[in-house]
N, C-alpha and C positions, 0 to 999 in steps of 0.2 A: 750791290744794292742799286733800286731803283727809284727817284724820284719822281714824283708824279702830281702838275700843278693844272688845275682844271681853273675856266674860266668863261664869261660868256650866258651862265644861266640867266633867266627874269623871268619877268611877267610880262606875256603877251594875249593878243586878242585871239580868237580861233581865226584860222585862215591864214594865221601872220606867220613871219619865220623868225629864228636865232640860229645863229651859228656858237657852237661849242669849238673849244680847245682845250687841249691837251698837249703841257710840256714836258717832255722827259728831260733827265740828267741822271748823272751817277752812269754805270754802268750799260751806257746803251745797248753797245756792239753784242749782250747778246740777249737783247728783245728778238722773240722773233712771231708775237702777233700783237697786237695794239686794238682794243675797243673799247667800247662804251655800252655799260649797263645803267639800269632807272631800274628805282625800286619806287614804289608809290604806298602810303599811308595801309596797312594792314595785308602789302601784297610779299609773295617773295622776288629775290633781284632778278631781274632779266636782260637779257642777251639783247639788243637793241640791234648790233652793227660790230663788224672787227675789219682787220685788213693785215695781212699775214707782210713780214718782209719781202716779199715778192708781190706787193700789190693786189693780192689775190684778195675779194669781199667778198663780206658776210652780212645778209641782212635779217631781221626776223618778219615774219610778213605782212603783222599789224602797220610796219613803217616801208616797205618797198616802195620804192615811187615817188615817195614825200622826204626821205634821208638819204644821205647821201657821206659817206667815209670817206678823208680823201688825207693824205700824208705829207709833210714837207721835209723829207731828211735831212735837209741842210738843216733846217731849224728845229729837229727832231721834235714836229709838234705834228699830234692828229688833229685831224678835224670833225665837226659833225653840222654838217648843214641841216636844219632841218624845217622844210616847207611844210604848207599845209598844215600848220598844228592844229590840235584837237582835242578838246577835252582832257581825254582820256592820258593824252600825253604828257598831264603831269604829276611830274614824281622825281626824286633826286635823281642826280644823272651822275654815273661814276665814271671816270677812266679806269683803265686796266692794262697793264705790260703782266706780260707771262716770257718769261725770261729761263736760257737753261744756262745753267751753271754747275759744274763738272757731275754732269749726266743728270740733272734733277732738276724739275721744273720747278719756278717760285712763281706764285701771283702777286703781284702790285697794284696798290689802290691807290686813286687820289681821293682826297677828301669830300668833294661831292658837290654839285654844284645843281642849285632849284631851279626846276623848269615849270612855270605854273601858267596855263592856259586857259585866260577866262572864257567863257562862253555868251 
């Protein structure tokens, strides 16, 4: 099992930034990709940003430039920087571990944390 504590949401101005986090526990050693998804008021969830245990990102294109993924293993927390906000950028923001466990992949949610960008 994976625990998953998100933190970091608010309300900011357009143009502003927040940084998200994401703490994992429980069974880390076998996460092996880590991201963040936003669902916004009547939309479906989406793929925002990930980062594979090897460092490797993922971004989706609305956010390229302006986000930023980044990881502290020691304190098994992700990050989500995110510049430039905009409007459109708000909607609840999830974490996610996707974890294998004896051959089978689980997904992991954290509870959700608001990102509301006035205009």
């Amino acid at each position: 099992q994976v625990q998953l504590v998100e933190s970091g949401g608010g309300l900011v101005q357009a143009g502003g930034s927040l940084r998200l986090s994401c703490a994992a526990s429980g069974s880390i050693f076998s996460i092996n990709v880590m991201g963040w998804y936003r669902q916004a008021p009547g939309k479906q969830r989406e793929l925002v940003a990930s980062i594979t245990s090897g460092g490797s990102t993922n971004y989706a294109d609305s956010v390229k430039g302006r986000f930023t993924i980044s990881r502290d293993n020691a304190k098994n927390t992700v990050y989500l920087q995110m510049n430039s906000l905009k409007p459109e950028d708000t909607a609840v923001y999830y974490c996610n571990a996707r974890a294998l466990f004896s051959g089978r992949w689980y997904d992991y949610w954290g509870q959700g944390t608001q990102v509301t960008v006035s205009s």
